[in-house]
C-alpha positions in Angstrom: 10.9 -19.3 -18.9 12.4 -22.9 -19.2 10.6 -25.8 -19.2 12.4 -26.9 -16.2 11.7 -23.9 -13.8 8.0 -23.9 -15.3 7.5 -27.5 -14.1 8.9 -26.3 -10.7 7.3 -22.8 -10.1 4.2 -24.8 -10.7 4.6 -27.8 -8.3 5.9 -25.1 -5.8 2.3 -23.6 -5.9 0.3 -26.3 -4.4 2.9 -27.1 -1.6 2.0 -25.7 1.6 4.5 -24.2 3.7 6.7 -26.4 5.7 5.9 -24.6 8.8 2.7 -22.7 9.5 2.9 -18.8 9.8 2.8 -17.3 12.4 -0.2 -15.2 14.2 0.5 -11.5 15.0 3.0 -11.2 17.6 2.2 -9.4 20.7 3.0 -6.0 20.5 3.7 -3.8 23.6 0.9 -1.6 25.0 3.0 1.9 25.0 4.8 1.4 21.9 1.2 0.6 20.0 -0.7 3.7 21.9 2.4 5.5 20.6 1.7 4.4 17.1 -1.5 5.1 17.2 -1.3 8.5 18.3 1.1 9.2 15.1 -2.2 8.2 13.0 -4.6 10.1 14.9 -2.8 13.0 14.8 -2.5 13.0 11.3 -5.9 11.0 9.6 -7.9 14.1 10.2 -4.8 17.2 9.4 -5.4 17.9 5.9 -2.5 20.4 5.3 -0.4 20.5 4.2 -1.3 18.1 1.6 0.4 17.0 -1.3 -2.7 15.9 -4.3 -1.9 13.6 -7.0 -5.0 15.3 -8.7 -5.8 15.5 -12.4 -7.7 18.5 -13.1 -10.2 18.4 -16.4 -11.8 21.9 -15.4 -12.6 25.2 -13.3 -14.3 22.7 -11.3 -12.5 20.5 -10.1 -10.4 22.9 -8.2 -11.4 21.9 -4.4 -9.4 21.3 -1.4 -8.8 17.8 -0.6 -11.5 17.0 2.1 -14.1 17.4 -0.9 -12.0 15.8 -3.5 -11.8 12.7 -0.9 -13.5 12.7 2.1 -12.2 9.8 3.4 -8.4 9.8 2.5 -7.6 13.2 2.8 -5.0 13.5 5.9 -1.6 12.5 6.1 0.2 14.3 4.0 -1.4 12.2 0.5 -3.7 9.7 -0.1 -1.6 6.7 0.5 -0.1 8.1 3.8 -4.0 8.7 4.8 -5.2 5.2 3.5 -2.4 3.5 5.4 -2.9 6.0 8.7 -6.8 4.2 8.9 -4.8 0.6 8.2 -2.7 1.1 11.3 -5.8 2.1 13.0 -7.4 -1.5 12.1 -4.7 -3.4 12.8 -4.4 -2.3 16.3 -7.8 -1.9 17.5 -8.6 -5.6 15.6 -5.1 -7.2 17.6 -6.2 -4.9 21.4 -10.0 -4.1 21.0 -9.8 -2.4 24.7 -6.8 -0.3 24.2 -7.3 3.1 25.6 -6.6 4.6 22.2 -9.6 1.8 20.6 -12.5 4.2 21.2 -11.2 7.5 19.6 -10.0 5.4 16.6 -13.2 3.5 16.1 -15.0 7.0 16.0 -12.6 8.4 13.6 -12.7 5.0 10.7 -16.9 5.0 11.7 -16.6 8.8 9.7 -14.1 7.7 7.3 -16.1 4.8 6.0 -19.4 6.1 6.2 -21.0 5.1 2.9 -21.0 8.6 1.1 -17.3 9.0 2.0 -16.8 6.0 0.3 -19.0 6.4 -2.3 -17.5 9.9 -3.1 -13.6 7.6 -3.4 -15.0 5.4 -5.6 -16.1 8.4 -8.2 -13.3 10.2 -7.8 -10.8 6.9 -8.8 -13.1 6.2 -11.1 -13.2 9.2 -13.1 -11.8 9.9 -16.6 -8.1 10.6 -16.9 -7.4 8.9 -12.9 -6.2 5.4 -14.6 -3.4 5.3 -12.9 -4.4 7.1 -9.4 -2.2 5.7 -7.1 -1.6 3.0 -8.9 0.1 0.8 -7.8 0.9 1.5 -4.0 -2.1 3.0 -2.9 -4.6 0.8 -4.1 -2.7 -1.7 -2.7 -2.7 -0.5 0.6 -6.6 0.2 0.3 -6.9 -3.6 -0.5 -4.8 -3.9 2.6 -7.3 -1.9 4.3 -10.3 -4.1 3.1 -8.1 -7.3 3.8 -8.4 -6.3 7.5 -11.8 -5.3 7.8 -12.4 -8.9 6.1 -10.2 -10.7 8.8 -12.1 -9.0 11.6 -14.8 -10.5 13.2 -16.3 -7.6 14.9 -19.7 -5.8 14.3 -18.4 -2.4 13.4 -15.6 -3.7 11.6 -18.2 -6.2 9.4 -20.4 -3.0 8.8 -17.2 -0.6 7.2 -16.2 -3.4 5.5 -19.5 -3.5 3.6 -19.5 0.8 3.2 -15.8 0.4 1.6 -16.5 -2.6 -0.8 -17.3 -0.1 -3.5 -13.9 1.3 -3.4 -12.4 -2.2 -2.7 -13.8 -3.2 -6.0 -12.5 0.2 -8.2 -9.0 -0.6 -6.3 -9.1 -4.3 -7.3 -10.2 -3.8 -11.1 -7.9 -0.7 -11.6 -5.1 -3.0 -10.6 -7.0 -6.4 -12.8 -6.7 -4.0 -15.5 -3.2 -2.8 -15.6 -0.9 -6.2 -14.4 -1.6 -8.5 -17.5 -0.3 -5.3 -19.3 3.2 -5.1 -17.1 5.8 -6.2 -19.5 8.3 -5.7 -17.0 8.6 -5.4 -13.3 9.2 -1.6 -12.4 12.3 -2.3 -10.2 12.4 1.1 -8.1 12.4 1.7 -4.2 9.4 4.2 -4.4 5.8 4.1 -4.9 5.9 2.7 -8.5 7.6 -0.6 -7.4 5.6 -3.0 -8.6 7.2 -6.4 -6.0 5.6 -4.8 -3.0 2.3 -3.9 -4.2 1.9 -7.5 -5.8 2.9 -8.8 -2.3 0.1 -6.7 -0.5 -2.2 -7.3 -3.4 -1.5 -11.4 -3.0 -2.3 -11.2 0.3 -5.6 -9.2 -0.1 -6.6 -11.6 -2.5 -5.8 -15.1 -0.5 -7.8 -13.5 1.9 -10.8 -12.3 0.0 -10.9 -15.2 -1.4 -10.3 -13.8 -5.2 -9.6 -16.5 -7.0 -9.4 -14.7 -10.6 -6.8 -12.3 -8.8 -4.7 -14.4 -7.1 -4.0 -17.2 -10.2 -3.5 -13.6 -12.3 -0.7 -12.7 -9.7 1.0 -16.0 -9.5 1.1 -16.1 -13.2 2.6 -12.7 -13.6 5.0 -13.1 -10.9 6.0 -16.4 -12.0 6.7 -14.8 -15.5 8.2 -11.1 -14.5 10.5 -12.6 -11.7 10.6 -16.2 -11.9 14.2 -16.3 -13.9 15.6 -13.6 -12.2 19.3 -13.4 -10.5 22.4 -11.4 -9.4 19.5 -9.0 -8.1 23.1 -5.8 -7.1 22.2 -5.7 -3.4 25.4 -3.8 -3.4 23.8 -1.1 -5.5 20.9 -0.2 -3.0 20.0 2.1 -1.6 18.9 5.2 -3.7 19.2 7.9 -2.0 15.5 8.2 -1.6 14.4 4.7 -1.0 12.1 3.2 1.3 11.5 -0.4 -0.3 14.0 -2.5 -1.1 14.4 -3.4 -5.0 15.9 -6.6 -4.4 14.3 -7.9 -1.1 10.9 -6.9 -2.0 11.2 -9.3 -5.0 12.6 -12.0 -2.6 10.1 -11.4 -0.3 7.5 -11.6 -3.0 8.9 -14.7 -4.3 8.8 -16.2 -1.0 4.7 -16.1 -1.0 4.4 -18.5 -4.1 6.9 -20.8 -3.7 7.5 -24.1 -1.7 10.2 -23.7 0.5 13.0 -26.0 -1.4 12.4 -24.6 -4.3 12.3 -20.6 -3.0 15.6 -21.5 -1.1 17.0 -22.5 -4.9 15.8 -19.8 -6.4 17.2 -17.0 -4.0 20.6 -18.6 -4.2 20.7 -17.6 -7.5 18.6 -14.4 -7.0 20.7 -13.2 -3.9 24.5 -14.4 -3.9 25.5 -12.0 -1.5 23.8 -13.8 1.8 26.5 -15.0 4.3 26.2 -18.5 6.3 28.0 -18.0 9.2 25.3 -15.7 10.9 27.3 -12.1 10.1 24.8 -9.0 10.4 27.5 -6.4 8.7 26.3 -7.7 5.1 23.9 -4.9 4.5 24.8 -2.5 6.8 20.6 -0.2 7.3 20.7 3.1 5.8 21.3 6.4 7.6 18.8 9.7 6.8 21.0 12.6 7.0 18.0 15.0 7.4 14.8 13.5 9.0 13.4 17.4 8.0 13.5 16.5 3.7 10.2 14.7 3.0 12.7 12.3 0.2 15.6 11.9 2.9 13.8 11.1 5.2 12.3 8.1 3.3 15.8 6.0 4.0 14.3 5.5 7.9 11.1 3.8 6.1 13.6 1.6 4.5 14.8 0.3 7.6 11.8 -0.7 8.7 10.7 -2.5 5.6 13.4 -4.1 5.2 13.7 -5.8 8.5 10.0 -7.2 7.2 11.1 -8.2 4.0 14.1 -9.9 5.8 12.4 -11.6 8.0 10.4 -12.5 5.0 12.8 -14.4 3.3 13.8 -16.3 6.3 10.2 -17.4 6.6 9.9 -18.7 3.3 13.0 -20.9 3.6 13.6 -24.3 5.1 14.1 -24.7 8.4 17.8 -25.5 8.0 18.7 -23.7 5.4 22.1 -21.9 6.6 21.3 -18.5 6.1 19.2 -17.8 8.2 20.9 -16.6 11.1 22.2 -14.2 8.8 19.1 -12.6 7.4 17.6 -12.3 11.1 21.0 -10.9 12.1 20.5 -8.3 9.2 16.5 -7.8 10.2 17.3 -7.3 14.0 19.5 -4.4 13.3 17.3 -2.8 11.1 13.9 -3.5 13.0 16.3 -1.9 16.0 17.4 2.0 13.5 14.1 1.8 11.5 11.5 1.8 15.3 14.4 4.4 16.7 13.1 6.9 13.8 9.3 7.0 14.6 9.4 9.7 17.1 6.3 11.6 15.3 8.9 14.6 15.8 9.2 15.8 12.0 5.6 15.7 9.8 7.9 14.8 7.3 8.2 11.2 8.4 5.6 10.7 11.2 3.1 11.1 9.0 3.6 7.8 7.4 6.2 5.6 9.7 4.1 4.8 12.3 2.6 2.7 9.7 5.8 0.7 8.6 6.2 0.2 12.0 3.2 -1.1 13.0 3.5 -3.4 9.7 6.6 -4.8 10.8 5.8 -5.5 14.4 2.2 -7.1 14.3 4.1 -8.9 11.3 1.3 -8.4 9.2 3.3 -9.9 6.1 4.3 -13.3 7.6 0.6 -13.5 9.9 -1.7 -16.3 9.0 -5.3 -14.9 7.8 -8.1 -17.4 7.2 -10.2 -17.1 3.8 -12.8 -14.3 4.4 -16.4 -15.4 4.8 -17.9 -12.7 3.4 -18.5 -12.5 -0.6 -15.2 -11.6 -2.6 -15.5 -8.4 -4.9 -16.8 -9.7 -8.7 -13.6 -11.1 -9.7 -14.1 -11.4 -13.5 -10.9 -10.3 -15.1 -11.0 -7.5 -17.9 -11.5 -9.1 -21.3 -8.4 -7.9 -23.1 -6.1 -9.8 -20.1 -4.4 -12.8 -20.7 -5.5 -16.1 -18.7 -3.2 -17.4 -16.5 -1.3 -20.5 -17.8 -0.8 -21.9 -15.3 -4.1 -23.3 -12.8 -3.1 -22.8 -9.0 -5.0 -24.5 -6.0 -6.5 -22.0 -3.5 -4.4 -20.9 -0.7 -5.6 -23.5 2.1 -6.8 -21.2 5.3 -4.5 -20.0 7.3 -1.4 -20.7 4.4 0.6 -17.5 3.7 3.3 -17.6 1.5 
């Protein structure tokens, strides 16, 4: 990294925002009873299942509600873990929503403590390193980052029952970043942009110091002298994050506004100023029936958050960004016309991305949790951060 964009990237990270985030935007009362059905339909459905399982004997052949008896619907474990998110998020944003009380019976039995405690030992166990890693346990952080936003008795209570897994997910992920040499650029699961993004956030809002100055470091290092991302190149046939935008929209969490609108001229070249949408045209699933196909409506959907992402983190003048919510309105408009529940294949998991994009739970202020972050020592072999960052103030989200 030069000197120069050192200097930068770390005056850029105690700058607040120029404008405060937004809170969750109101979301219509059929659409999120629609959503919601999606999850409830599918928390609980345990085949057919698809196990990332390592076996290491005879014994641990067993069918996925014993292996884990939490996250065992949906398809897989991140679809499952994701499916109770969705739950949170709209039962925490419309508490008396006539799909609130079957959800808050169905995450009271899927964070009872000896669920919970039954997840931890199965991530923990030998030859499980990289369970999930790094998607799922991001979106299990998400999961905590909720119940720690929520001020609600129940919600306070599961909170506490899932902090044991919240802590495996957190040091499984402590463990493995300082050791990323290089970002792992692919629109899947194994992307590493947006599970740092969802991790950042988890950690602004459990107040994890140790993990967030990690996370700015790394990013700073892996992405920081990035450009030319070839936008032109995307999609893979089988995407459902965007390379390229999921790095901008990472970027845009740790980086004062000036400075990220710099960076992303280099980064992004291909941004228009004259407000066009046709620039990146959203991608088109030929088959909603092929579990991989169908993964091209999921990019839709993320990538009208990412886009609107970007356009957060800029300045308010900056003259692209009628172009980049040009871009996210027609994509928000093709990804929410694919969540019909209709095929398993993709309602198992895109009522999530849509609920993600329209409570705007990446752009949404959350204030520092109150309750006790998970022990945040760092695994000795990692690298300290160089640089020292200021905590997040409350309600900043970058």
């Amino acid at each position: 990294m030069t000197l120069l964009l050192a200097l930068t990237l770390a005056l850029a990270a105690s700058v607040p925002p120029a404008v405060a985030p937004p809170g969750p935007a109101p979301l219509d009362a059929a659409v999120a009873g629609r959503f919601a059905a999606l999850a409830l339909a599918c928390v609980e459905r345990e085949y057919p299942n698809k196990i990332a399982h390592t076996l290491a004997g005879d014994a641990d052949v067993k069918p996925p509600r014993e292996l884990t008896p939490a996250f065992y619907g949906c398809y897989d474990w991140h679809s499952a873990v994701h499916g109770h998110w969705l739950l949170l998020r709209l039962v925490r944003l419309d508490p008396q929503a006539p799909y609130a009380g079957p959800a808050r019976q169905r995450l009271g039995r899927a964070f009872a403590s000896p669920a919970i405690a039954a997840e931890a030992a199965y991530v923990r166990a030998d030859g499980r390193r990289a369970f999930e890693r790094p998607y799922g346990l991001a979106w299990l952080l998400q999961v905590a980052a909720e119940l720690r936003g929520w001020d609600d008795p129940e919600a306070r209570a599961w909170a506490a029952s899932l902090q044991p897994l919240e802590q495996v997910a957190r040091d499984r992920l402590a463990e493995w970043i300082p050791k990323l040499t290089h970002p792992i650029r692919s629109g899947e699961h194994s992307q590493s942009a947006f599970a740092f993004g969802l991790t950042l956030d988890w950690a602004r809002t459990a107040g994890d110091d140790a993990m967030r100055e990690l996370l700015t470091e790394r990013i700073r290092a892996l992405y920081g002298n990035d450009r030319d991302c070839p936008l032109a190149y995307e999609p893979s046939g089988e995407d459902f994050l965007s390379p390229c935008l999921a790095e901008a929209d990472l970027l845009r969490r740790v980086l004062e506004p000036a400075v990220f609108a710099s960076w992303l001229t280099r980064f992004l070249t291909s941004i228009p100023r004259d407000g066009a949408s046709g620039w990146l045209p959203p991608a088109v699933a030929a088959d909603p029936t092929d579990p991989k196909l169908a993964h091209l409506d999921g990019l839709n959907l993320s990538r009208a958050w990412m886009l609107e992402g970007i356009a957060q983190g800029l300045p308010a003048t900056d003259p692209r960004l009628p172009a980049l919510r040009a871009a996210a309105a027609r994509h928000r408009e093709r990804g929410l016309a694919s969540v019909t529940g209709e095929h398993y294949e993709g309602g198992h998991w895109l009522g999530s991305f849509a609920t993600y994009l329209m409570t705007q739970r990446g752009l949404a202020a959350e204030p520092r949790s109150s309750a006790p972050p998970p022990s945040s020592v760092l695994p000795s072999h990692s690298a300290a951060p160089s640089t020292s960052v200021a905590p997040a103030k409350a309600g900043a989200h970058r």
